[in-house]
KEDOMAR-506074 format. One record per atom (N, C-alpha, C): residue number from 1; atom name; x negated, y, z; residue in three letters. Coordinates in nm, 2 decimals. Example, Ala and Ser with C-alpha at 12.3 -4.5 7.8 and 13.67 -1.06 7.14 Angstrom:
<rs>
1 | N | -1.32 | -0.57 | 0.78 | Ala $
1 | CA | -1.23 | -0.45 | 0.78 | Ala $
1 | C | -1.32 | -0.33 | 0.78 | Ala $
2 | N | -1.28 | -0.22 | 0.71 | Ser $
2 | CA | -1.37 | -0.11 | 0.71 | Ser $
2 | C | -1.29 | 0.00 | 0.79 | Ser $
</rs>
This chain:
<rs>
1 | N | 3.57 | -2.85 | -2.69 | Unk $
1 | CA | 3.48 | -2.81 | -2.58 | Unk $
1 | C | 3.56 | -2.77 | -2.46 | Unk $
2 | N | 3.55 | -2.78 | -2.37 | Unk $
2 | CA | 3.59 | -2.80 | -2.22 | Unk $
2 | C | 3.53 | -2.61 | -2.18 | Unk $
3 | N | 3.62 | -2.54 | -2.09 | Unk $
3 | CA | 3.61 | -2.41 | -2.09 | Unk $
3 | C | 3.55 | -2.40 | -1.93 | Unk $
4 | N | 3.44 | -2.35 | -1.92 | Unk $
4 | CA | 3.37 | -2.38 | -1.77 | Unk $
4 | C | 3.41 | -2.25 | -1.72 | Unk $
5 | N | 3.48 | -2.24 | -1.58 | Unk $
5 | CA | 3.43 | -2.14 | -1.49 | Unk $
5 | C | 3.35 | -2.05 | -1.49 | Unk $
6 | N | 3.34 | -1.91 | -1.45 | Unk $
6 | CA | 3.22 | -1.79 | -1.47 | Unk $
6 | C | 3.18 | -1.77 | -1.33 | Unk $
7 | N | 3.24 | -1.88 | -1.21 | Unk $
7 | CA | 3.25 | -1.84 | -1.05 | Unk $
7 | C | 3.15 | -1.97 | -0.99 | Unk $
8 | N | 3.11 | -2.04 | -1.09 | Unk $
8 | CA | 3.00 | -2.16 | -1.03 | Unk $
8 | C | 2.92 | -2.16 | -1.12 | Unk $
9 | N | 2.79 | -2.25 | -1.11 | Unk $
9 | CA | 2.69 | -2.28 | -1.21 | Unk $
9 | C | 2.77 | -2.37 | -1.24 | Unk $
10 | N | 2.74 | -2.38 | -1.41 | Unk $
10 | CA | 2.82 | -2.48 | -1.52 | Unk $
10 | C | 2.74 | -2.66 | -1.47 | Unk $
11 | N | 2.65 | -2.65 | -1.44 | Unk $
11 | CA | 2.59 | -2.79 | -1.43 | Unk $
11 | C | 2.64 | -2.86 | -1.33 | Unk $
12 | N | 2.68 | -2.77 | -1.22 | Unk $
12 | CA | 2.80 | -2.81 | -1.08 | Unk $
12 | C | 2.92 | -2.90 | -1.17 | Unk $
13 | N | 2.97 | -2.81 | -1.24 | Unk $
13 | CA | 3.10 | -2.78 | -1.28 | Unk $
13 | C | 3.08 | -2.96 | -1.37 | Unk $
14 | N | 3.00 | -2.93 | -1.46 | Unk $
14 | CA | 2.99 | -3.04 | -1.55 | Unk $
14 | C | 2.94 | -3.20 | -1.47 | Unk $
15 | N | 2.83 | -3.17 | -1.35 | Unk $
15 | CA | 2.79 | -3.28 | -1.31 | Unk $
15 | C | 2.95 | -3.34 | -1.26 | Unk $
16 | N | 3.04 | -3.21 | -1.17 | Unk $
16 | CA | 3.15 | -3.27 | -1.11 | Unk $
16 | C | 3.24 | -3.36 | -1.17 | Unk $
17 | N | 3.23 | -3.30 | -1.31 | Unk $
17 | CA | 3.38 | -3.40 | -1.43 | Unk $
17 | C | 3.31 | -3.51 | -1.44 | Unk $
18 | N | 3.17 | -3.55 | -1.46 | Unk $
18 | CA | 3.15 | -3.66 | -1.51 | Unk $
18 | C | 3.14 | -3.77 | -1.40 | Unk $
19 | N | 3.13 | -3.71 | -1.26 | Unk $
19 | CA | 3.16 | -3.73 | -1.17 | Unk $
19 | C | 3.30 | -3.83 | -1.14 | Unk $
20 | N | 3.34 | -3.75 | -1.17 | Unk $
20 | CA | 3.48 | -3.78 | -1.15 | Unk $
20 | C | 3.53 | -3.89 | -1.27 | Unk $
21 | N | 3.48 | -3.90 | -1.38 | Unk $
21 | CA | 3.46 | -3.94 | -1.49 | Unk $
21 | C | 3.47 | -4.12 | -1.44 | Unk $
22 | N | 3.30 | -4.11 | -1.36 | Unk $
22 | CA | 3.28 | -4.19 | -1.33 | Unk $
22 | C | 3.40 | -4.31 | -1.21 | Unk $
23 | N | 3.45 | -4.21 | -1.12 | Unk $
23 | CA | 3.49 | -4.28 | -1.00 | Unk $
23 | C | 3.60 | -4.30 | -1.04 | Unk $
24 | N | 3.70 | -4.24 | -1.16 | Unk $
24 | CA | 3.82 | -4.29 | -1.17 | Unk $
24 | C | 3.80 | -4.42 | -1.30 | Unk $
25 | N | 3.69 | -4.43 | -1.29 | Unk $
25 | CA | 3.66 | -4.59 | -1.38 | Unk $
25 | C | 3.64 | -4.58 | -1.55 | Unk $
26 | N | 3.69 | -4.38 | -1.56 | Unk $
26 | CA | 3.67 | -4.40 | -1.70 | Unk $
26 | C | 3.55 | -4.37 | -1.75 | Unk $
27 | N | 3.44 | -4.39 | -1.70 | Unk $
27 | CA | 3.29 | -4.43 | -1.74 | Unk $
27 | C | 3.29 | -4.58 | -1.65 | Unk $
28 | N | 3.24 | -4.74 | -1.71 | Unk $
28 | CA | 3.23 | -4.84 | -1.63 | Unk $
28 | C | 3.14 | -4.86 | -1.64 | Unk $
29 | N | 3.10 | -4.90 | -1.49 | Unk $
29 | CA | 2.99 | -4.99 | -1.48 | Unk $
29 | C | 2.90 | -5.04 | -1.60 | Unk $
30 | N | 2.79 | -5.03 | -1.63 | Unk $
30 | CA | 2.70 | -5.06 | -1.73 | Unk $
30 | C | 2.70 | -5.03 | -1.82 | Unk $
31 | N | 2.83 | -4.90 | -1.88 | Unk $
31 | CA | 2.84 | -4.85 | -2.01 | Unk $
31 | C | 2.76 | -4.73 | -2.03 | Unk $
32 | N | 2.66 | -4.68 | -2.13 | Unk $
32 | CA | 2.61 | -4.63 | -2.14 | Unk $
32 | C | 2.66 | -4.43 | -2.10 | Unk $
33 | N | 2.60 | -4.38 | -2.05 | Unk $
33 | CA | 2.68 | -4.21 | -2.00 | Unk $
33 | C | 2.64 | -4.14 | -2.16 | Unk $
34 | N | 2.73 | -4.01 | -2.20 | Unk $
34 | CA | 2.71 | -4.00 | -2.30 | Unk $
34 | C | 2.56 | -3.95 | -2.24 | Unk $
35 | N | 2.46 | -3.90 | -2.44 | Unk $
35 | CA | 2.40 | -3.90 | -2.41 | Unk $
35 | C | 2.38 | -3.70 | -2.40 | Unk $
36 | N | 2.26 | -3.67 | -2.40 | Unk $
36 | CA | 2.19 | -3.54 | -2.36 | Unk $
36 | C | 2.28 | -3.43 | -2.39 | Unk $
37 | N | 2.27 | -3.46 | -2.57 | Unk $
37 | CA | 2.28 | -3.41 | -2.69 | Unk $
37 | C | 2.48 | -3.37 | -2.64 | Unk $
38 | N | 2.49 | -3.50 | -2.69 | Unk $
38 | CA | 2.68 | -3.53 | -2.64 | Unk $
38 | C | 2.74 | -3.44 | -2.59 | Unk $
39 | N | 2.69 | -3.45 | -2.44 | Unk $
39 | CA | 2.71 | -3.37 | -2.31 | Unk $
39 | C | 2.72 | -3.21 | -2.31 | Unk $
40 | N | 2.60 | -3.15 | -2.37 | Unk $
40 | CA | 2.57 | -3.04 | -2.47 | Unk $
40 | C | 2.67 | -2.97 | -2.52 | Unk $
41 | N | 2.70 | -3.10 | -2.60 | Unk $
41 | CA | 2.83 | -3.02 | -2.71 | Unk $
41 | C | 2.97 | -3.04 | -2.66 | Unk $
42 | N | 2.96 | -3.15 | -2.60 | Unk $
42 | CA | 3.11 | -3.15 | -2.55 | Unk $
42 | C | 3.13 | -3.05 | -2.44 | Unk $
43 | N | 3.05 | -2.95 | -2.38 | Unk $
43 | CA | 3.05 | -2.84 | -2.21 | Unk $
43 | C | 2.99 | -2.73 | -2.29 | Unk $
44 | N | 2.95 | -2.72 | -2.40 | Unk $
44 | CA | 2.88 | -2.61 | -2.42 | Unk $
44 | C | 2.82 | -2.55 | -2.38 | Unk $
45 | N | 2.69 | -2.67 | -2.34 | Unk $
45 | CA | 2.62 | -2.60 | -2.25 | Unk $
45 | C | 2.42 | -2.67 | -2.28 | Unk $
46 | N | 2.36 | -2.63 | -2.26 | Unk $
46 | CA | 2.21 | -2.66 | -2.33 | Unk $
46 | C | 2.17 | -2.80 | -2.28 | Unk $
47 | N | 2.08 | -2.80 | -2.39 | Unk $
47 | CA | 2.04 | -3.01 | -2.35 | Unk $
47 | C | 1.93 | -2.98 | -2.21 | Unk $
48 | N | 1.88 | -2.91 | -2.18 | Unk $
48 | CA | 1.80 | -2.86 | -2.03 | Unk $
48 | C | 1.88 | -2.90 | -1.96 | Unk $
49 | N | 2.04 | -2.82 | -2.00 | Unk $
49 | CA | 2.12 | -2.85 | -1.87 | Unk $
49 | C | 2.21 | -2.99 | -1.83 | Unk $
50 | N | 2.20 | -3.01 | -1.96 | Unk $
50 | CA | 2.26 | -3.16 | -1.93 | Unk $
50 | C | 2.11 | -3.24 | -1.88 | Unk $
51 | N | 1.96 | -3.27 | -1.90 | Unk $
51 | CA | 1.89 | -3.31 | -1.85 | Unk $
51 | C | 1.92 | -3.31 | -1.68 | Unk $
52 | N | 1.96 | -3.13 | -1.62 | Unk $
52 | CA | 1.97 | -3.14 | -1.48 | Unk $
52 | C | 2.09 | -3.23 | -1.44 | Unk $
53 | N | 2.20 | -3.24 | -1.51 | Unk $
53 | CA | 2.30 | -3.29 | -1.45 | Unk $
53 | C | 2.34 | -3.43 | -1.44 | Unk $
54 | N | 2.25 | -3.50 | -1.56 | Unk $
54 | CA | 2.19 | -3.66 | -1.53 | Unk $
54 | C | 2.10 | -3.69 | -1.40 | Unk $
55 | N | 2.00 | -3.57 | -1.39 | Unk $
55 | CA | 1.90 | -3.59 | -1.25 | Unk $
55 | C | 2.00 | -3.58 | -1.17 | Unk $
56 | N | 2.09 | -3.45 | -1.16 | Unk $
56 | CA | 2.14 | -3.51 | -1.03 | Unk $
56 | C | 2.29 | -3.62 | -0.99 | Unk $
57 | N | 2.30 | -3.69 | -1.06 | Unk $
57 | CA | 2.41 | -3.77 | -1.10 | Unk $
57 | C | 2.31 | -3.93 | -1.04 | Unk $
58 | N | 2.19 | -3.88 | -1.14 | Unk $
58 | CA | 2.09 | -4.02 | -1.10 | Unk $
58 | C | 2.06 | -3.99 | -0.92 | Unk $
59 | N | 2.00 | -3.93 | -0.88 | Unk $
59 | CA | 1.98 | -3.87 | -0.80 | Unk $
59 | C | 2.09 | -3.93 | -0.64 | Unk $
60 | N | 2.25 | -3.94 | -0.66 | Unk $
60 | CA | 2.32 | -3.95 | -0.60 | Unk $
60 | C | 2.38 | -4.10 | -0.61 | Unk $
61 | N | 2.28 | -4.15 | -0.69 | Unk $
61 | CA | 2.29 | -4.31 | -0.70 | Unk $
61 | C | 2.38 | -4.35 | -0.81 | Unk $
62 | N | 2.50 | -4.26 | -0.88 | Unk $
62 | CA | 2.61 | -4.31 | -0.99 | Unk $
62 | C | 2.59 | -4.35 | -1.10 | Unk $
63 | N | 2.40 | -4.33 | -1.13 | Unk $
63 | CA | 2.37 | -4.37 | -1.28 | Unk $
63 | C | 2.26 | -4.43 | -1.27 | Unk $
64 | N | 2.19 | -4.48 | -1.42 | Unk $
64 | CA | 2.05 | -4.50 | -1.37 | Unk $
64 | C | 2.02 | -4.45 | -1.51 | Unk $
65 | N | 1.91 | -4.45 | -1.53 | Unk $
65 | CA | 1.80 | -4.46 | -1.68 | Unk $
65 | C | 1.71 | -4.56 | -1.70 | Unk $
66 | N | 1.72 | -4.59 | -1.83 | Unk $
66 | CA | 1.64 | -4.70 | -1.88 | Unk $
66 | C | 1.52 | -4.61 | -1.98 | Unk $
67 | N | 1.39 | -4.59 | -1.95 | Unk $
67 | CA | 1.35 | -4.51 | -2.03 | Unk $
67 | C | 1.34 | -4.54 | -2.19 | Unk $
68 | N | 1.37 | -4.44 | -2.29 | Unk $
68 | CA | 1.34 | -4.49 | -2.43 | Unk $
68 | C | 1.49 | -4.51 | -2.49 | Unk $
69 | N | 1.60 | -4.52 | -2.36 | Unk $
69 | CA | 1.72 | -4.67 | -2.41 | Unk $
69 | C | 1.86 | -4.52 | -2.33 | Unk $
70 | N | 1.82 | -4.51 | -2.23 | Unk $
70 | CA | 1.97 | -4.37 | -2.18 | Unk $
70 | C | 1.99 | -4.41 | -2.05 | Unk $
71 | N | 2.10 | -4.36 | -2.02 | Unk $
71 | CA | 2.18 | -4.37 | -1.89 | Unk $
71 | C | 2.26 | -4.44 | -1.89 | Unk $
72 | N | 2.28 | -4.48 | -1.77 | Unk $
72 | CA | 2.44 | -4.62 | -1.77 | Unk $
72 | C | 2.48 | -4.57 | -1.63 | Unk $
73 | N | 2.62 | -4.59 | -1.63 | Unk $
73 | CA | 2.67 | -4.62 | -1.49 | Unk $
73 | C | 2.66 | -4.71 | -1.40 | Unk $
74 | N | 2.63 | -4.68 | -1.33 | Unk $
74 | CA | 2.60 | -4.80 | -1.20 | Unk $
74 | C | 2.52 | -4.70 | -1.11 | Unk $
75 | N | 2.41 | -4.85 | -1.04 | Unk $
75 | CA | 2.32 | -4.84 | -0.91 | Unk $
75 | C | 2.19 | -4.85 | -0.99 | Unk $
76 | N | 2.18 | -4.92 | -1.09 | Unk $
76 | CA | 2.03 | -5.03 | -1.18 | Unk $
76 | C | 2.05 | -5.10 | -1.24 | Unk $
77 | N | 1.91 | -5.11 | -1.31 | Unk $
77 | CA | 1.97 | -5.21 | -1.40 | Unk $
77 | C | 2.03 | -5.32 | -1.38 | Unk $
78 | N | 2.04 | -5.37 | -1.26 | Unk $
78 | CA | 2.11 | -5.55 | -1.26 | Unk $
78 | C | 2.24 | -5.51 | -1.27 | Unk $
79 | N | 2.32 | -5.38 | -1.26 | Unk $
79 | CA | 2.45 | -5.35 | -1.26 | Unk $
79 | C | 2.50 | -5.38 | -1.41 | Unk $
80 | N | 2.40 | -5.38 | -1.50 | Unk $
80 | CA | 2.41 | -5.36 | -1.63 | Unk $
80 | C | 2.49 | -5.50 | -1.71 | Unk $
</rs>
């Protein structure tokens, strides 16, 4: 488990690694982001909050959702 800061909100903190995750290529294009649950355990932090940190990940264009099926990296599905 990854040790979060007491000086920001953790979902900042967590949207930013996955973030970062993303841009240095080690999440690619059309591979699935982990999922809710994952995220959760790997930040130690509640599946609510991983829900906010996909919104706003989705939100800034770096992901998408397929309902039923998860999150991927990209723009949409055609990225897939």
């Amino acid at each position: 488990m990854i040790e979060l800061r007491a000086d920001q909100p953790k979902w900042r903190q967590v949207a930013g690694i996955l973030r970062q995750r993303i841009e240095s290529g080690e999440y690619r294009p059309g591979v699935p982001l982990p999922s809710e649950t994952a995220i959760g355990q790997e930040f130690g932090i509640a599946r609510g909050t991983a829900r906010k940190i996909i919104a706003a990940l989705r939100e800034e264009g770096l992901i998408y959702t397929v309902p039923q099926i998860g999150s991927f990296v990209g723009s949409g599905p055609e990225d897939a």
